[in-house]
N, C-alpha and C positions, 0 to 999 in steps of 0.2 A: 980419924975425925976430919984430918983438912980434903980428905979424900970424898969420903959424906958432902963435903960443906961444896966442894967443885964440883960433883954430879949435879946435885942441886942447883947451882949456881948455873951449868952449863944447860941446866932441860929447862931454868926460867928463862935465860937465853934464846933457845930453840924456838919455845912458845911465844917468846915476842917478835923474833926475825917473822914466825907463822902468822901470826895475827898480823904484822906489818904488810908480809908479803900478800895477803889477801885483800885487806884496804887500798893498800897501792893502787892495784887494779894491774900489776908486774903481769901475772898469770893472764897469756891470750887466750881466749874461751873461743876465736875465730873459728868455724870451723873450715875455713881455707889457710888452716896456719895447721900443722902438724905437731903432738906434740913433740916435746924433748926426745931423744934418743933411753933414755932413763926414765923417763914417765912412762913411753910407750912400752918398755919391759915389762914394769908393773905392772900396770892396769892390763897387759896381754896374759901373764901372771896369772894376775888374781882372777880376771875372768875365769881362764879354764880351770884354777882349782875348784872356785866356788860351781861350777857346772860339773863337775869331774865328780866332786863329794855330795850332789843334790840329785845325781840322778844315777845313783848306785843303785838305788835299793825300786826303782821304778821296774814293773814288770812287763816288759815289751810283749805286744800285743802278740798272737800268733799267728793270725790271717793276714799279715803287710805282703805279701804275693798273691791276694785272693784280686783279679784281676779288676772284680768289681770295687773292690775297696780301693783300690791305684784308678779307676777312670775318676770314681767320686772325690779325690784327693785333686784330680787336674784340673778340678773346676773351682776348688778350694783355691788352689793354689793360683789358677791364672788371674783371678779376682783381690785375691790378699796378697799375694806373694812378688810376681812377677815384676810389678812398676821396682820393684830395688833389687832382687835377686834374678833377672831376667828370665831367659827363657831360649831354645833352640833356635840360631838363627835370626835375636831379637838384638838390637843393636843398646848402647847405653841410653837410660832415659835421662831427662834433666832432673829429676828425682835424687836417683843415686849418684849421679854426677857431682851435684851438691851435698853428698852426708858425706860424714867423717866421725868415727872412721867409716869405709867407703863397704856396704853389705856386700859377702863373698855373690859370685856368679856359681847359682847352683845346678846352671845348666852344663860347667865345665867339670870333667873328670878329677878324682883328686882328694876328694871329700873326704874325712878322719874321722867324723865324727860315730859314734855311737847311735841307733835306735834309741835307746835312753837319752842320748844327751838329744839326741835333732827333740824330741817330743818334748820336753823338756822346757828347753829352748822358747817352744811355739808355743807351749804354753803361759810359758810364766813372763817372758820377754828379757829382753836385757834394757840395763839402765843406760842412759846417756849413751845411745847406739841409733835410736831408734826404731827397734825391733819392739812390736806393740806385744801385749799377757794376750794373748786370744784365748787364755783360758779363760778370762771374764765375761766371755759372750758368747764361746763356745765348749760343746758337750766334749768331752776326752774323744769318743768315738771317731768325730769329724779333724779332731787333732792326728789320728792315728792313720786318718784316710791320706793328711797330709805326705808326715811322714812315709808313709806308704809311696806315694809319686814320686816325693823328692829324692827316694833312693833309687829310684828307675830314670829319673828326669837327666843324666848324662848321658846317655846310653839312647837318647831318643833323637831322630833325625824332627827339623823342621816342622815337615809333612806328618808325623809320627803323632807329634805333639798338639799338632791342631788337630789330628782325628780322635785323640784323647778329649781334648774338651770338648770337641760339637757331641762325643756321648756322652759327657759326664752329666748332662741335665744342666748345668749351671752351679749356680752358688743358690744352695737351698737356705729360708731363713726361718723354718716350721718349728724348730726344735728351740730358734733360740728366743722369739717370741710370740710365739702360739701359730693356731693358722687365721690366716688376715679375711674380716669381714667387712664388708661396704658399711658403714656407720652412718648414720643420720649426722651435718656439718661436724664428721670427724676427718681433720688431713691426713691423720697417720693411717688410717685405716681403709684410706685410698690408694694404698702399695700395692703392690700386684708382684707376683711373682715372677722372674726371667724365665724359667724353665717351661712357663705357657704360651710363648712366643711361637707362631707359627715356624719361623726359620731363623736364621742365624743370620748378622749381617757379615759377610765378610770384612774383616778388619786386621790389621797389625797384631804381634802378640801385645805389643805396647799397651793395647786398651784392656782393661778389665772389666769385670762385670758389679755391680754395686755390693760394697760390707753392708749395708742393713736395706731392708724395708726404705723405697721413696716415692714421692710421688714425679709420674710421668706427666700428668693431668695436666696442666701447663702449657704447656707444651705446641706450638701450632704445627698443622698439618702443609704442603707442601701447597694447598689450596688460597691457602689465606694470602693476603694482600692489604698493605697497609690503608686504612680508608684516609679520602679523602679531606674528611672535617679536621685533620689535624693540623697544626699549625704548617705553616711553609716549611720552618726549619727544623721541626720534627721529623719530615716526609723522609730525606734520606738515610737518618737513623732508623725509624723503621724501616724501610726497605731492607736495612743491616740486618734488624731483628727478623724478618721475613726471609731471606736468606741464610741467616743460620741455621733456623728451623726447617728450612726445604732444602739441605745440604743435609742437615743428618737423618730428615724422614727418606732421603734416599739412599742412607748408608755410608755419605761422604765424609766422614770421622774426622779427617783431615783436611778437606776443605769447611767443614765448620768451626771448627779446632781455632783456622788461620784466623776466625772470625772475632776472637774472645781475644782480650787484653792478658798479656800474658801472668798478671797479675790479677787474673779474675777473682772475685768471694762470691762463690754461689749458696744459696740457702736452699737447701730442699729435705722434707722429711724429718723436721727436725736435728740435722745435720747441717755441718758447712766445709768447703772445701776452698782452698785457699789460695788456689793458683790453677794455669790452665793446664801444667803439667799433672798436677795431682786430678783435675778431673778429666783427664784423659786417661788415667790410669786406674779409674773406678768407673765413672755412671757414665760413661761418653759411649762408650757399646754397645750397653745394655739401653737405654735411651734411643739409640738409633734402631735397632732391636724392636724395640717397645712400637716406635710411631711409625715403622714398617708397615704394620697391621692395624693402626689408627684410624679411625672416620675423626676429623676436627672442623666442628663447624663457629667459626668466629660469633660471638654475639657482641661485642661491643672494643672500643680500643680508643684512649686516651694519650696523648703526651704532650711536650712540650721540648722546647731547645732554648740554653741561654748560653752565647758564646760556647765553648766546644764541650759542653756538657747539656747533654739530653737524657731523657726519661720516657718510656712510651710501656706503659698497662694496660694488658692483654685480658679479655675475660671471653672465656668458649664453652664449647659442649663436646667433652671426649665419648668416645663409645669406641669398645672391644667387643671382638667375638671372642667365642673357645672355650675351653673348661673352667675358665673364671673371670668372664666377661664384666665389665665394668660400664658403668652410666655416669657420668662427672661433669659438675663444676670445677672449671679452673681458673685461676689468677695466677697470671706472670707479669712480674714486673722487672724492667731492663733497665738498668742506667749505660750511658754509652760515653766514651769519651773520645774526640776527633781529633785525631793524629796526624800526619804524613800518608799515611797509607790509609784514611778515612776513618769512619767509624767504627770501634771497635767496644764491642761489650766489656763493661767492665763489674757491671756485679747483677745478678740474677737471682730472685727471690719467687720460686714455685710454692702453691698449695693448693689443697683442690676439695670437695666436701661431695658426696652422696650428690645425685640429683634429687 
């Protein structure tokens, strides 16, 4: 009975040190603080059981060698994948640099896991890693094409790797939200597909190609030029915004990159991206890409400057050729903020509607 009575006594114990120790605020959630040596066993642990026992009974595809399904996987992957798990000859990004714990490099030799577990994995995601469920947006199929590449993906030289993606088509988005039609003042429906793009801009593996459906529309052409009527202290912010825009309609990724606050919020597509590393690592390619093959004829442009904050909106006429040519309204609007090294973007809000 006193034996009873000290269990008890010692698990009411336990649950109060718990509950204290979580009010505290004791436990660092930092992710530049490591955890314990004993937390990290655990949770290393329980991950692989929980993935070990969840993807037992998964039937691994049988065509992951079918050479088509490994190109279509490279496009998958240098789009979603790459900004944390890099890539052949890609160096670290600011992305993975900052998670913790820190995504493996699956461009390196070494790999343990399973067909099963990798698919698995992409599927369903892991919690508090920041590995997203891409099964929610995407078909099993395109999951398998993944897995597919990333078993080939150490084995692959630099050069290897980028002639994988310029055939893989892109990052297709037909399956996972229909195929896109120009809508009478619809934004979303003003997406365009990367895989129509006359050519490819040369870039880093660092940049990716866009996760969903966005609008390019936006966007000015290397033509455009800030007009006059804007206020004095507007004039050199726009020029910034004119600049960035004629840096990436000529493929300079990185010199428009320099141009964004490195804590950029861009809105596009119903989407937002939350720094200038993470859009460098999705729509910054594809974007350059896009207005490669652009006609942008400005129709109007407003701003203003108060102290080192400015604003200046953009409204033009996009037009595409090719097998899904587009006619657009667009609205871009740029806040900028003035630094030491001048103006630089700091939030960007695209949308564009049918002509």
């Amino acid at each position: 009975m006193k034996l009873l009575k000290f269990a008890v006594l010692a698990a009411i114990v336990a649950v109060v040190l718990a509950v204290l120790g979580v009010y505290s605020g004791l436990f660092n959630v930092a992710a530049d603080e490591p955890h314990w040596a004993l937390t990290h066993r655990i949770i290393e642990t329980l991950r692989e059981r929980s993935i070990e026992s969840r993807s037992d009974d998964i039937k691994v595809a049988a065509n992951l060698d079918d050479p088509k399904l490994i190109a279509s996987g490279a496009g998958e992957y240098a789009e979603m994948c790459a900004g944390c798990h890099l890539a052949p000859g890609m160096e670290d990004t600011e992305m993975r640099t900052g998670l913790y714990p820190q995504p493996p490099n699956l461009a390196e030799p070494g790999g343990h896991r399973s067909a099963a577990q990798q698919f698995w994995i992409i599927k369903h995601g892991l919690k508090m890693s920041g590995m997203p469920a891409w099964g929610l947006t995407h078909e099993d199929e395109r999951l398998w094409s993944m897995v597919a590449f990333v078993r080939k993906l150490p084995n692959l030289t630099p050069a290897a790797y980028q002639e994988l993606i310029e055939s893989s088509g892109g990052h297709h988005h037909e399956d996972m939200e229909g195929e896109h039609t120009e809508g009478e003042g619809s934004d979303e429906k003003a997406s365009h597909d990367h895989a129509d793009t006359d050519s490819q801009t040369e870039v880093k593996p660092t940049e990716k190609a866009p996760t969903k459906p966005h609008d390019h529309s936006a966007h000015n052409h290397e033509k455009m030029s800030a007009p006059a009527q804007l206020p004095p202290g507007a004039l050199n912010a726009a020029e910034t915004v004119d600049s960035f825009q004629k840096r990436l309609a000529q493929g300079d990724v990185n010199g428009a990159a320099q141009l964004l606050d490195s804590s950029v919020l861009i809105y596009e597509g119903g989407e937002a991206e939350n720094s200038r590393a993470e859009y460098a690592s999705h729509h910054l390619k594809s974007d350059a890409a896009f207005l490669k093959n652009a006609e942008v004829r400005q129709l109007s442009r407003t701003g203003n400057a108060v102290g080192d904050l400015a604003w200046v909106a953009t409204q033009s006429e996009l037009k595409t050729s090719g097998a899904k040519p587009v006619d657009l309204i667009n609205t871009e609007t740029m806040i900028l903020r003035r630094g030491p090294e001048g103006w630089r973007v700091a939030h960007v809000h695209w949308s564009s509607r049918a002509k």
